[in-house]
C-alpha positions as CSV (number, residue, x, y, z in Angstrom):
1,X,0.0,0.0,0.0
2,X,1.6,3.7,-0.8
3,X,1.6,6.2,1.3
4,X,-0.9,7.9,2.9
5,X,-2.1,10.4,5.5
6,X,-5.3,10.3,7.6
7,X,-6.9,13.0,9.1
8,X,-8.6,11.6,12.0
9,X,-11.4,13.3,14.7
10,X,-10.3,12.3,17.8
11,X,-13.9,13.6,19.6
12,X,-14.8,16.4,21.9
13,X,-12.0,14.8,24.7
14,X,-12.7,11.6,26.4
15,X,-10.3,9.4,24.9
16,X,-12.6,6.4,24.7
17,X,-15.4,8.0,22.2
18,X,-12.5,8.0,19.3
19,X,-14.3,5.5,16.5
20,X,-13.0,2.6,16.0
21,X,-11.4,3.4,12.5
22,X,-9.7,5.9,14.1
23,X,-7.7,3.7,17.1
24,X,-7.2,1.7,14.3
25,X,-5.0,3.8,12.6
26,X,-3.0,5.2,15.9
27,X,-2.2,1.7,16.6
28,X,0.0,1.5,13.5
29,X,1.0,4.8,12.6
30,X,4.3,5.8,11.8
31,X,3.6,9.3,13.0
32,X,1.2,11.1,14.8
33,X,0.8,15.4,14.7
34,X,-1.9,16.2,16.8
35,X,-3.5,19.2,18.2
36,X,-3.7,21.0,21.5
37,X,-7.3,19.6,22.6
38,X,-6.8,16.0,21.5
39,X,-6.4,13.8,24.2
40,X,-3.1,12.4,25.0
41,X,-4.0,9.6,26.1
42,X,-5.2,8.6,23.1
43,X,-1.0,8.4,22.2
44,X,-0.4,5.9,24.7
45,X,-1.9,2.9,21.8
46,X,0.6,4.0,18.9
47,X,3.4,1.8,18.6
48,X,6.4,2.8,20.8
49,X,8.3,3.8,18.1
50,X,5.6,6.5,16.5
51,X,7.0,10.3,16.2
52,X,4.8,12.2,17.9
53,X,4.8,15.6,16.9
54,X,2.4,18.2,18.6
55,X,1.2,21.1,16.2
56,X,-1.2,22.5,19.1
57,X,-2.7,26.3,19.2
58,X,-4.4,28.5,21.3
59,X,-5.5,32.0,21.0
60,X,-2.5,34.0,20.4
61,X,0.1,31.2,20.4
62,X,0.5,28.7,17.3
63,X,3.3,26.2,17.6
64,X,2.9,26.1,13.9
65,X,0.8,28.3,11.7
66,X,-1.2,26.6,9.3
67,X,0.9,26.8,6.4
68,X,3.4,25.2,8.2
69,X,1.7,22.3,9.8
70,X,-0.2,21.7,6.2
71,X,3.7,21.6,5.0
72,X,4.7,19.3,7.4
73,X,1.8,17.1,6.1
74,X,3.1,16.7,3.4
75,X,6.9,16.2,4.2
76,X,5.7,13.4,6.9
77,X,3.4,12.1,3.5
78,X,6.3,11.6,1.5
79,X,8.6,9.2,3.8
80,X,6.0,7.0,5.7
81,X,3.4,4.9,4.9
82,X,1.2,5.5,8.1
83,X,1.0,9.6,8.9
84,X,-2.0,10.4,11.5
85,X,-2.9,13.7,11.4
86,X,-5.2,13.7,15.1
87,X,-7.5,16.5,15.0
88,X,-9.8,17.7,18.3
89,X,-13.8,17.0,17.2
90,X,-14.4,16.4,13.8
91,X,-11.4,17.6,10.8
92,X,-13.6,19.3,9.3
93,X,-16.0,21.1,11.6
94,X,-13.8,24.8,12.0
95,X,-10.7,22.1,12.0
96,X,-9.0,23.2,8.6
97,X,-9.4,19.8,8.1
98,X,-10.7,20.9,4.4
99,X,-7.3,23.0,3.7
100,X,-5.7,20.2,4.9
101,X,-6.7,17.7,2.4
102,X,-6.6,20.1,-0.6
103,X,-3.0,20.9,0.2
104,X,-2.5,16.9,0.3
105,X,-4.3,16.7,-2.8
106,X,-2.3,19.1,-4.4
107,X,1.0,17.9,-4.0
108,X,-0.3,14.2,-5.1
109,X,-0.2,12.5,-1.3
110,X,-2.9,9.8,-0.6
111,X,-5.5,10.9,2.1
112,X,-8.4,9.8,4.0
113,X,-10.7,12.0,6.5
114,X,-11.9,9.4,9.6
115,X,-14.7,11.6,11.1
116,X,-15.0,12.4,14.2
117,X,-17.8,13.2,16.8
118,X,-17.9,17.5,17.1
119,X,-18.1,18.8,20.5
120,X,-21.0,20.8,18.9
121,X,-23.3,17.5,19.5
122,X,-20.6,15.3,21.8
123,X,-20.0,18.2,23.9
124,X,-23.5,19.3,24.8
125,X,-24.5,15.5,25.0
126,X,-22.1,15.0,27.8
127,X,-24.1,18.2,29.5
128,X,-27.3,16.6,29.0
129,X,-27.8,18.9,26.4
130,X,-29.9,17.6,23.4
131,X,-28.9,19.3,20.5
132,X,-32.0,18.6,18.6
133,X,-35.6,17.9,20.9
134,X,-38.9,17.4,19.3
135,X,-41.0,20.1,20.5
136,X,-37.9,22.4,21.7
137,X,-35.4,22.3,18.6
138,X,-35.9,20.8,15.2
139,X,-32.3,22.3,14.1
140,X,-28.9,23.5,15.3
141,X,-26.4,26.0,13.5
142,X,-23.0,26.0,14.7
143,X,-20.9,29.0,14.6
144,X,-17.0,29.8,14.9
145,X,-17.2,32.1,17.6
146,X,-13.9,33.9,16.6
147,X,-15.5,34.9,13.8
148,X,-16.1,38.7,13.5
149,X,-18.6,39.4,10.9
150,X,-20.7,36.6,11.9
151,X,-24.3,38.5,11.0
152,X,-26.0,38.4,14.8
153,X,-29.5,40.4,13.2
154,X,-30.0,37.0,11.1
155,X,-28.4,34.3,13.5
156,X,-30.9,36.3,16.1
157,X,-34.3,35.4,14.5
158,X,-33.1,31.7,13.7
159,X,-35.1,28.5,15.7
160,X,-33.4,26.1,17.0
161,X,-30.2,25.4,18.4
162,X,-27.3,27.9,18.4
163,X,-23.8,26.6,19.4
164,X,-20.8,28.8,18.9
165,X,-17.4,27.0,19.4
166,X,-14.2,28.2,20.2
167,X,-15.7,31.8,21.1
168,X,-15.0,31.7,25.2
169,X,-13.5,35.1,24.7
170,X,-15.6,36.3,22.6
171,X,-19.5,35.2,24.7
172,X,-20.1,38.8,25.7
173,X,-19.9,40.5,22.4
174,X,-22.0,37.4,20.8
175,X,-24.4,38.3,23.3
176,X,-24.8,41.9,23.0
177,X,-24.9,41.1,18.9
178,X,-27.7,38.7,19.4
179,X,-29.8,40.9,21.8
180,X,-29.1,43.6,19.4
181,X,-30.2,41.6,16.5
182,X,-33.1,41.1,18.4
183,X,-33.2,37.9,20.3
184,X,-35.0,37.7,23.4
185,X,-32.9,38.4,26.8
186,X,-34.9,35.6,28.7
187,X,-33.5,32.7,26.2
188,X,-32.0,29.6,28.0
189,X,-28.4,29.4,27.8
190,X,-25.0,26.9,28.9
191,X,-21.3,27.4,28.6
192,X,-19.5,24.0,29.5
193,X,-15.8,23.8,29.8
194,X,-14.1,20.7,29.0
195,X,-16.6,19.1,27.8
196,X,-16.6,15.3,28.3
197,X,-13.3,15.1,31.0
198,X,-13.5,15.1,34.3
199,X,-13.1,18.9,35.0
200,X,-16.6,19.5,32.9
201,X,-18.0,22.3,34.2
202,X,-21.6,23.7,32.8
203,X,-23.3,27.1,33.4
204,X,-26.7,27.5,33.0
205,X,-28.8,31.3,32.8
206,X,-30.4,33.6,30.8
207,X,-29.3,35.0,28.2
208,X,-28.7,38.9,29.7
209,X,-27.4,37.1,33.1
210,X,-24.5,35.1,31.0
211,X,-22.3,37.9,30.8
212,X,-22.3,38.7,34.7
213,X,-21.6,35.0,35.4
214,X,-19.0,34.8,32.5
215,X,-16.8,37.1,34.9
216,X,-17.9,35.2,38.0
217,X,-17.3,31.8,37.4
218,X,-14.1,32.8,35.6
219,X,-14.9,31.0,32.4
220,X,-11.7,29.8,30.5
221,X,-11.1,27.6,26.8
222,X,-12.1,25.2,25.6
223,X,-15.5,26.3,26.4
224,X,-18.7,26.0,24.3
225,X,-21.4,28.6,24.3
226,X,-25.1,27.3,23.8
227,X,-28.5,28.9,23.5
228,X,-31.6,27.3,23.4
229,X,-34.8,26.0,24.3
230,X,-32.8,22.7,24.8
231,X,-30.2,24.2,27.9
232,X,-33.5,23.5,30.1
233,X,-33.2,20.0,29.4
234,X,-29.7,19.8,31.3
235,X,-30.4,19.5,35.0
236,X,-32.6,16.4,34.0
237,X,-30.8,14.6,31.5
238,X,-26.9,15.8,33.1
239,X,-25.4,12.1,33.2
240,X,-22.3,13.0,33.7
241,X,-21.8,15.3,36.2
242,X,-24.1,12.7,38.3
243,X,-21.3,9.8,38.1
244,X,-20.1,9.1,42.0
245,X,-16.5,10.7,42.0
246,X,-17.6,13.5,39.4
247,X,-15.0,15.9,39.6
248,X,-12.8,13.9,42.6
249,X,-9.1,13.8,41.4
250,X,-7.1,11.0,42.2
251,X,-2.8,10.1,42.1
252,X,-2.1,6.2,40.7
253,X,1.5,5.6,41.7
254,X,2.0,2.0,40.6
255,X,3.7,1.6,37.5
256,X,2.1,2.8,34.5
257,X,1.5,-1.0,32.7
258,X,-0.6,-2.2,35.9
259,X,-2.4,0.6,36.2
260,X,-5.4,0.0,33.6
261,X,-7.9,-1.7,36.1
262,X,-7.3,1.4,38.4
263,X,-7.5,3.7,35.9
264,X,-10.6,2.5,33.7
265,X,-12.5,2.3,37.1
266,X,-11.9,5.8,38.7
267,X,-13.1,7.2,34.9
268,X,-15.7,5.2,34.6
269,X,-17.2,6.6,37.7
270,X,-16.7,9.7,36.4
271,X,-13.4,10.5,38.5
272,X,-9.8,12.2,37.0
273,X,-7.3,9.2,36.9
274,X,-3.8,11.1,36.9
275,X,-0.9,8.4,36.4
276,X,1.8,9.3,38.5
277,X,4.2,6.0,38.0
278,X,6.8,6.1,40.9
279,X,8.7,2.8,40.4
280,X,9.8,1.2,37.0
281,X,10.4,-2.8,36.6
282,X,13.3,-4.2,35.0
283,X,14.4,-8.0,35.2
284,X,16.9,-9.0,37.4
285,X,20.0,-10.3,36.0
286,X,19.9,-13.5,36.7
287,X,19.3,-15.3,33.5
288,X,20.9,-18.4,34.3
289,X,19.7,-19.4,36.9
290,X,16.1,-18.9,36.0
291,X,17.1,-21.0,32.8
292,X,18.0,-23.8,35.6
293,X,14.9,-23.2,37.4
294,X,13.0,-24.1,34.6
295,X,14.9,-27.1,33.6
296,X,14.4,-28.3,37.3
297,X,10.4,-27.2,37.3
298,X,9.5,-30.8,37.5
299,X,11.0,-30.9,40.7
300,X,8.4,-28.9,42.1
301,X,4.6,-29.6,42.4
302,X,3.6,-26.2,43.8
303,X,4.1,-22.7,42.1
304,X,3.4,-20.1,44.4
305,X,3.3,-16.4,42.2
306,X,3.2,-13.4,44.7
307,X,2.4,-10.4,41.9
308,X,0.9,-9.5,38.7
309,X,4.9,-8.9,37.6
310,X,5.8,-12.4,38.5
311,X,3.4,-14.3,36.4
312,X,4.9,-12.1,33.2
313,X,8.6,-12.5,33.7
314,X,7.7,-16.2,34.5
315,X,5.7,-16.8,31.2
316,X,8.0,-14.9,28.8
317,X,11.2,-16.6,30.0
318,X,9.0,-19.8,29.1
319,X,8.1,-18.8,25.9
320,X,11.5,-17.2,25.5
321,X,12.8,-20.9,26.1
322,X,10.2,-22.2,23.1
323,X,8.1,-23.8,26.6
324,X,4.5,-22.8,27.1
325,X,1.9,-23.1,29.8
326,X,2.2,-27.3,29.6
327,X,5.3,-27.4,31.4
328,X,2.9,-26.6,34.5
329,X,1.6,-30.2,34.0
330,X,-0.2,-30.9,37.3
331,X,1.4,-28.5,39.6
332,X,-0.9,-26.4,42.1
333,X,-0.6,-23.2,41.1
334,X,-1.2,-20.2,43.5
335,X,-1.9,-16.2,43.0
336,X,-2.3,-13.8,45.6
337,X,-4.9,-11.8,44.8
338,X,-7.1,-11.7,42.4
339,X,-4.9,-9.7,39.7
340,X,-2.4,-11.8,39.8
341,X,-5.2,-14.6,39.3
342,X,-6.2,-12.6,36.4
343,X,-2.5,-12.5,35.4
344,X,-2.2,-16.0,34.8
345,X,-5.6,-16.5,33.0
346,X,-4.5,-14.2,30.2
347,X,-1.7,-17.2,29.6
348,X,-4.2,-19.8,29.5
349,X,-3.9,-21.3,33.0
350,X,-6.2,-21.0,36.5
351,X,-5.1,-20.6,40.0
352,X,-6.0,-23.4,42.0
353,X,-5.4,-21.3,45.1
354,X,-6.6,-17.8,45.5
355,X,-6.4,-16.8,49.7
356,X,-10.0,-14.6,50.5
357,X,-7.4,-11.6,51.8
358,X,-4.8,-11.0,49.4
359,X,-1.8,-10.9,51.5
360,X,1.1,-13.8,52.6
361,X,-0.7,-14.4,55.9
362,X,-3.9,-14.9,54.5
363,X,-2.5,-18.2,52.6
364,X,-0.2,-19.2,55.2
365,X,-3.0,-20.3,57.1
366,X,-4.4,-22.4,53.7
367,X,-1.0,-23.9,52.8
368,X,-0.3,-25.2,56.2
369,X,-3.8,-27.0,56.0
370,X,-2.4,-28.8,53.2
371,X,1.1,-28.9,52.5
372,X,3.1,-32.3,53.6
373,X,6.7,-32.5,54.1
374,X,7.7,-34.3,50.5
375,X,6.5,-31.5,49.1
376,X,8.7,-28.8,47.3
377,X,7.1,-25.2,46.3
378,X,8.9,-22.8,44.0
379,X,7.9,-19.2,45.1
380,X,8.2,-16.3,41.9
381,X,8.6,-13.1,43.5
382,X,10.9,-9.7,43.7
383,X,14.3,-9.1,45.1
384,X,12.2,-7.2,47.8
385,X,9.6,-9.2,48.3
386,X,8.8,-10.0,51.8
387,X,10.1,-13.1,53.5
388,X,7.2,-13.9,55.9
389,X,5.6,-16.8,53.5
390,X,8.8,-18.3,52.5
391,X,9.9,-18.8,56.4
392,X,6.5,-20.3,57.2
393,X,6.1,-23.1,54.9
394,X,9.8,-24.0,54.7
395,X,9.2,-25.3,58.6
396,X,6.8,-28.0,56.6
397,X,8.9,-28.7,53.3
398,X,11.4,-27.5,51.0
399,X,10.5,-23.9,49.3
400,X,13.1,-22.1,47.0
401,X,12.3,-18.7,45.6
402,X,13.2,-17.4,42.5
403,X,13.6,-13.4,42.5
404,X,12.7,-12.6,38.9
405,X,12.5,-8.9,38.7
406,X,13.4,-5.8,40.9
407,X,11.6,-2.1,41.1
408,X,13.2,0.5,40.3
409,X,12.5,4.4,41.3
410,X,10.9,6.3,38.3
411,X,13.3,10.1,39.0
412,X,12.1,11.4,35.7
413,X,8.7,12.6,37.4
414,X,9.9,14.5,40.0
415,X,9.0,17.8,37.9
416,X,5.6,17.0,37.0
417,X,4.9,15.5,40.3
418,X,5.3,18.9,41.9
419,X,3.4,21.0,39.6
420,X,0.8,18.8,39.3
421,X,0.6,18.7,43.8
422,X,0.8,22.4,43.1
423,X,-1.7,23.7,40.9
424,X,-4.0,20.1,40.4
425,X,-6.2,20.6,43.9
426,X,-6.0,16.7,44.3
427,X,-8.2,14.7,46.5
428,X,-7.2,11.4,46.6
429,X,-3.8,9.9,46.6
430,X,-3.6,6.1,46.4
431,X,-1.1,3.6,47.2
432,X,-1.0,-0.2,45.9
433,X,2.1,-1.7,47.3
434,X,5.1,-0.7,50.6
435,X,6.7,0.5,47.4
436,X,4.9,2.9,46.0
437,X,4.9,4.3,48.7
438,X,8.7,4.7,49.1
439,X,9.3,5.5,45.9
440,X,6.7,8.0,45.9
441,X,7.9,10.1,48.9
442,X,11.5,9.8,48.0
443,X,10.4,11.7,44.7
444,X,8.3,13.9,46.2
445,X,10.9,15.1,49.1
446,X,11.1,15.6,52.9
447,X,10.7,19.0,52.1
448,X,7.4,19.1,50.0
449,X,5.6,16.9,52.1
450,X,3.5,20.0,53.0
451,X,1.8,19.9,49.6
452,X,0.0,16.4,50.7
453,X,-2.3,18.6,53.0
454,X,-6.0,18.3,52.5
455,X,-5.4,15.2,50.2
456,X,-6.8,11.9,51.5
457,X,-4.3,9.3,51.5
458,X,-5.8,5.4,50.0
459,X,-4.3,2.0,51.0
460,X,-4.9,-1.5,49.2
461,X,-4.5,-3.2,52.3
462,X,-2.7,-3.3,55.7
463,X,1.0,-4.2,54.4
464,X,1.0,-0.9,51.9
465,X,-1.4,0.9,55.3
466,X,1.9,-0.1,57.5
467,X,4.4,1.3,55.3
468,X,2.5,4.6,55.0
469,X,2.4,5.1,58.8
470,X,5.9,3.7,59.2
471,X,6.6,7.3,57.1
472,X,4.6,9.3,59.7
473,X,1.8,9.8,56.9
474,X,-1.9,9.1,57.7
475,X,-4.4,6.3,56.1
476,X,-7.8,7.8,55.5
477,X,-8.7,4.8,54.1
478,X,-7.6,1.6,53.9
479,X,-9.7,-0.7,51.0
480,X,-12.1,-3.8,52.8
481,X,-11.0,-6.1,49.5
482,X,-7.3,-5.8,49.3
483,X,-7.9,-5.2,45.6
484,X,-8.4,-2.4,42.8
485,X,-12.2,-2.9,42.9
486,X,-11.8,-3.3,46.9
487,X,-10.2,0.2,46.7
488,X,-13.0,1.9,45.1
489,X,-15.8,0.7,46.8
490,X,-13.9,1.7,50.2
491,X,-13.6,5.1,48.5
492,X,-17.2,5.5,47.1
493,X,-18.3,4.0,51.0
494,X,-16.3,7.0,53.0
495,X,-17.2,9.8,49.8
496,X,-21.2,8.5,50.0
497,X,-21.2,9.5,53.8
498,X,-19.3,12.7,52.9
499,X,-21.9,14.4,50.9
C-alpha cells in the first residue's frame, strides 16, 4: 500500500469516544501530529516507536501556523506509509481539516478523513444537552465564535439550536450582537468547559445574566457557548456530572502497565485518573539461573506467584525458552490476589489457590492446611519481596524462591509531580504496594511533604497501610478487598457519607 495520510477526529476529549477506525489507525502509525485539545492519552496505543509531533494552538500562540503544519503534512506524507494527522472533534468542523486535504491533494499524497464526533453534539450530549428535541429544537447551527462578521440580526431570528465553538473570549460580544439583532434576553443558555473530561463544568442562565456569570465563574477555553430552548433539558438529563466521584481527582503511583484496572475504574465513575508512576520494573539479571529453574520445574509440584509482575517475567522466559503453559503439568498453582489470578488466565492457565485476603498471611493459614513435608514449592517473586511466607512453609517442606525482577525508582517525574501537587487541587492519593509508597515520597521530598495537606491518603491493604504510617503519613482509608475494585468501593463508601 503507498503512502498515505489520515486525518482523524479524535472527539470532543474523552479518549474512549474516538471511532474505532480511528484507534485503528494510531495503533499503527508511523507518526502522529496532533492538536492541543486532542487527548493524550489517546498516544499511549501508537506503537512505541511512532514520532509524535504536537502542532497545538491556542489564541494568540501557534506552535505552527497553518501553512506550516499543512507543509509538514506533506513532508511526513512523502517518507512513511502510516502519517495520522489527530484532529480535536471532527477535521472538518472549524478544523481546517478541508485546507488540509486540498494541500494533500495538491501535492499528489494519498489521504483519508476518519470523522470524528464534534463537540457541537458530543460536547453538549455529555451536558445533558440535546442538540436537537422534538418540540424544543428541530435544528442547530454552529458557529465559529472567533469569527467577527458573523451576522448576529440573522443568526438572532433563527429557531433552534445555536452553538458557537471556540468563542470563550468572545461570549459577551456574541451576546450583545444577538440581543441587538433582536433575540429575546430571557432565552435559555449553557457554557461547558471541558466538555466530556472530568473537570466538565456547565453554566446555566439567561441569556442577559450570562455575561455577569462569565466574569464570575471565571470562564476559561475550551468552552462551548449554547443557546436554546434545549439548555433547560440539562439538569434532567446531566449524566455526567451525576457519576459518584464527578470531579474527585485521584494520584495512581504503581507503574504505568498495571495501572489500567485502576484507571478505567476511577473514569468510569466519572473521577480524573492522573498516572503518577513512581517505580519502574526491569528484570533481574539472573538469567541463568532462571534458565536452571525451569529445567528443574518438574521438581516442584507447587508454584506459588506473589504479583501480577511475577506471572509475566515467568511466562516470557518460558516462551522465550520455546516452553508454554504445559510445562505446569499438574502443579498447584497459587496467586495472591485476584490480579495476579487474572495475570495468569491471560496465559491460559487457572489458580487453583486464591487466599479470601490478598496478603502472605492470609494463605499461610491455607497452605499449612495442606502442604506435607515431601512437598517442594517454587515461590516467583521480587528481590524485595517479603520473606514472611517463605519462612512459614519451609518449617513444613522444602521452598526455594526465584527473584525474577526488581523495582526501580521512576526520578524522571519529579518535575511534574510537583506541579501537578501544586496547581491540580488533588483529593485522593492512592497507594498499591510498601513500594509505592517509598518510591513516591522519595520523589516527592522531605521538604514538600506539605503539599500532601487536604489530600486523603488510599491504602490497598494493611501491608502498603503499615508502610505509609511507618513514614509518619496518615491512612484515610484503607480498601475492605485488598484489591483495585476493593479500593474503590472503600472510597465511594467514605465519599457516599461525605456528601
Amino acid at each position: 500500500m503507498n503512502n498515505r495520510v489520515y486525518l482523524v477526529g479524535a472527539g470532543p476529549g474523552d479518549s474512549k469516544i474516538i471511532t474505532v477506525r480511528g484507534m485503528e489507525l494510531i495503533k499503527k502509525a508511523d507518526v502522529i501530529i496532533y492538536d492541543r485539545l486532542v487527548n493524550e492519552k489517546l498516544l499511549q496505543y501508537a506503537p512505541l516507536d511512532s514520532e509524535m509531533i504536537y502542532v497545538g494552538k491556542s489564541m494568540g500562540k501557534h506552535t505552527l501556523n497553518q501553512d506550516e503544519i499543512n507543509e509538514l503534512l506533506v513532508e511526513k506524507g512523502r517518507c512513511f506509509k502510516t502519517v495520522v494527522r489527530l484532529k480535536g472533534g471532527d477535521p472538518f468542523v472549524f478544523g481546517r481539516g478541508g485546507e488540509e486535504a486540498l494541500c494533500l491533494k495538491k501535492h499528489n499524497i494519498e489521504f483519508e478523513i476518519v470523522p470524528g464526533i464534534s463537540s457541537a453534539i458530543g460536547g453538549l450530549a455529555y451536558a445533558g444537552i440535546p442538540v436537537t428535541h422534538r418540540g424544543l429544537a428541530d435544528s442547530f447551527h454552529v458557529y465559529n465564535g472567533h469569527n467577527e462578521n458573523l451576522d448576529f440580526k440573522t443568526i438572532s431570528k433563527l429557531e433552534g439550536t445555536l452553538v458557537f465553538l471556540m468563542g470563550v473570549t468572545s461570549i459577551a460580544s456574541i451576546i450583545d450582537g444577538l440581543i441587538e439583532g433582536g433575540m429575546a434576553t430571557y432565552k435559555p443558555a449553557a457554557i461547558i468547559s471541558w466538555a466530556s473530561l472530568p473537570g466538565q463544568r456547565t453554566i446555566t442562565a439567561s441569556l442577559v445574566e450570562m455575561k455577569e456569570k462569565i466574569l464570575k465563574e471565571k470562564i476559561e477555553a475550551p468552552s462551548l457557548f449554547v443557546i436554546g430552548e434545549v439548555v433547560k433539558l440539562h439538569e434532567e438529563i446531566d449524566f455526567f456530572a451525576k457519576k459518584k466521584l464527578f470531579g474527585k481527582k485521584f494520584i495512581v503511583t504503581r507503574p504505568k502497565k498495571q495501572n489500567s484496572s485502576l484507571v478505567e475504574m476511577i473514569e468510569d465513575l466519572g473521577g480524573e485518573a492522573i498516572e503518577l508512576p513512581v517505580m519502574e520494573i526491569v528484570s533481574n539479571d539472573n538469567a541463568a539461573e532462571f534458565d536452571q529453574i525451569i529445567e528443574d520445574l518438574g521438581l516442584y509440584n507447587y508454584l506459588i506467584f506473589s504479583s501480577v509482575n511475577g506471572v509475566e517475567f515467568f511466562f516470557r522466559k518460558i516462551f522465550m525458552l520455546g516452553l508454554d503453559s504445559r510445562v505446569l503439568g499438574d502443579k498447584m498453582l497459587v496467586a495472591i490476589g485476584n490480579s495476579t489470578a487474572a495475570e495468569m488466565l491471560k496465559y491460559g492457565v487457572v489458580a487453583d489457590i486464591v487466599p479470601e485476603s490478598f496478603v502472605s498471611e492470609s494463605l499461610v493459614e491455607k497452605l499449612e492446611a495442606i502442604l506435607k513435608p515431601v512437598d517442594s514449592v517454587l515461590m516467583i517473586g521480587a528481590s524485595d519481596s517479603r520473606m514472611y511466607l517463605h519462612q512459614k512453609i519451609s518449617r513444613i517442606c522444602n521452598v526455594v524462591m526465584i527473584k525474577v525482577y526488581s523495582k526501580r525508582k521512576n526520578e524522571t517525574i519529579k518535575v511534574r509531580m510537583l506541579d501537578i501537587f501544586r496547581n491540580g487541587k488533588i483529593n485522593y492519593l492512592t497507594f498499591t504496594s510498601p513500594s509505592t509508597v517509598k518510591f513516591f515520597l522519595e520523589i516527592l521530598g522531605s521538604e514538600n511533604i506539605d503539599l500532601l495537606e487536604g489530600i486523603k491518603i488510599i491504602s490497598i491493604g494493611p501491608i502498603t497501610s503499615q508502610s505509609i504510617r511507618d513514614l509518619d503519613l496518615k491512612v484515610d482509608i484503607e480498601a475492605d478487598e485488598h484489591s483495585d475494585k476493593g479500593l474503590l468501593q472503600s472510597i465511594l463508601k467514605i465519599d457516599m457519607m461525605g456528601r
